[in-house]
C-alpha positions in Angstrom: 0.0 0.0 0.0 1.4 3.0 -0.9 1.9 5.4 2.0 1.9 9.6 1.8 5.2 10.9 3.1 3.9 14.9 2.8 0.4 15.2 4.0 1.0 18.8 3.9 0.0 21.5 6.2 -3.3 20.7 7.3 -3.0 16.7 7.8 -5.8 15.4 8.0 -7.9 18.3 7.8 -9.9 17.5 10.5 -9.7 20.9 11.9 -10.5 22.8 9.4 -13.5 21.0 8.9 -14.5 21.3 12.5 -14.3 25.3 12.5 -16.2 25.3 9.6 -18.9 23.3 10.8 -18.4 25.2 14.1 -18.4 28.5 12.4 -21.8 27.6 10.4 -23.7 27.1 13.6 -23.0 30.5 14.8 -23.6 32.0 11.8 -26.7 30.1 11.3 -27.9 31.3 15.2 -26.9 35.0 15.1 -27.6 35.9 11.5 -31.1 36.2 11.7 -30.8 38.4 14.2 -29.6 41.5 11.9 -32.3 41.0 10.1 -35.5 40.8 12.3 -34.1 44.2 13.6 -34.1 45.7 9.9 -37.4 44.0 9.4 -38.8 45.2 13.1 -37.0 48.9 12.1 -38.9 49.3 8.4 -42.0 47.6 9.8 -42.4 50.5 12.5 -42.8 48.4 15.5 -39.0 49.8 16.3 -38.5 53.3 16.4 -34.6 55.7 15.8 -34.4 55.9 19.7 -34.9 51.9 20.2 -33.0 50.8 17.2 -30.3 53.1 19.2 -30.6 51.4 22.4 -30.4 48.2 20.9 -27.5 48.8 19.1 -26.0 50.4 21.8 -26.6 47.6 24.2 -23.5 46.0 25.4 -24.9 42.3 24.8 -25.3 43.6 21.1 -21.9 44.3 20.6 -20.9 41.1 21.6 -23.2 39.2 19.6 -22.0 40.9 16.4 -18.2 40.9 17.3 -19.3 36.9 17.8 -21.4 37.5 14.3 -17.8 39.1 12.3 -15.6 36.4 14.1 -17.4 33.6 12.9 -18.0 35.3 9.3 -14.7 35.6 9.0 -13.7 32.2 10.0 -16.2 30.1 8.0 -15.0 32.3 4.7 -11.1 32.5 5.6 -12.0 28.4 5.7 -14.0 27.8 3.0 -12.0 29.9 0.2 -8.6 28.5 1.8 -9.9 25.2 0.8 -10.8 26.1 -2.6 -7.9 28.1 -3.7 -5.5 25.1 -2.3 -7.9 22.9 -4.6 -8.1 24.5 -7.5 -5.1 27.2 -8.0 -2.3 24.7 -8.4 0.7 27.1 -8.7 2.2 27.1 -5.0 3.6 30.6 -5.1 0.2 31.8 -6.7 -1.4 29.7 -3.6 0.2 31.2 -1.2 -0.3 35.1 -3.1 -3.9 34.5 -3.2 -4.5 33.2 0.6 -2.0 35.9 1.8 -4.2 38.8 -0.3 -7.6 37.3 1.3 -5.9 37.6 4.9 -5.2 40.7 4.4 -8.4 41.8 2.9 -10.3 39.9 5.8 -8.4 41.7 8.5 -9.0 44.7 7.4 -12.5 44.5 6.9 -13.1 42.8 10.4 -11.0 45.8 12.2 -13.1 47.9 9.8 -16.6 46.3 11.2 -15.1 45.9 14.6 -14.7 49.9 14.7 -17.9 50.7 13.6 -19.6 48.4 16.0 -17.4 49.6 19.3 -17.8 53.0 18.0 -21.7 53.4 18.1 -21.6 54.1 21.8 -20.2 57.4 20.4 
């Protein structure tokens, strides 16, 4: 039987699968949540001043710092898994995953700032 002497980075890629699966629960828990607000908001049963108070609640913070970490996670994942499928250049492998870090860090600071910031 022929054996694998490289496995590569990820082994087995057991963990990867379990923070995607991990990540998909959260996502699929707290995403709603977004949107019953914006539904509640435009429906009228919400009004500027309790939108405000909502958002500003510190227990809504944390659910969408919870919300942008999982985001992140379950996409980081799932493209890194495609693009080391499917783009079969290494240094072009390793160009593309470094770009999408870089992109994803910057838009999580981005959405991190905007949601620690609406306290004023």
């Amino acid at each position: 039987m022929y054996k694998v002497k490289d496995p590569g980075s990820a082994h087995s890629g057991i963990a990867d699968w379990y923070w995607q699966r991990l990540s998909a629960v959260v996502l699929a828990v707290l995403l709603p949540l977004p949107f019953f607000l914006l539904i509640a908001v435009y429906g009228g049963s919400i009004d500027p001043q309790g939108l405000q108070q909502i958002v500003n609640h510190l227990l809504s913070r944390l659910l969408s710092t919870i919300l942008i970490a999982a985001l992140i996670i379950h996409a980081y994942i799932g493209l890194k898994v495609m693009i080391e499928d499917y783009v079969h250049v290494a240094g072009l492998r390793g160009i593309l995953i470094g770009l999408m870090l870089v992109g994803m860090f910057a838009f999580s600071i981005w959405w991190l700032a905007i949601i620690w910031a609406w306290g004023g």
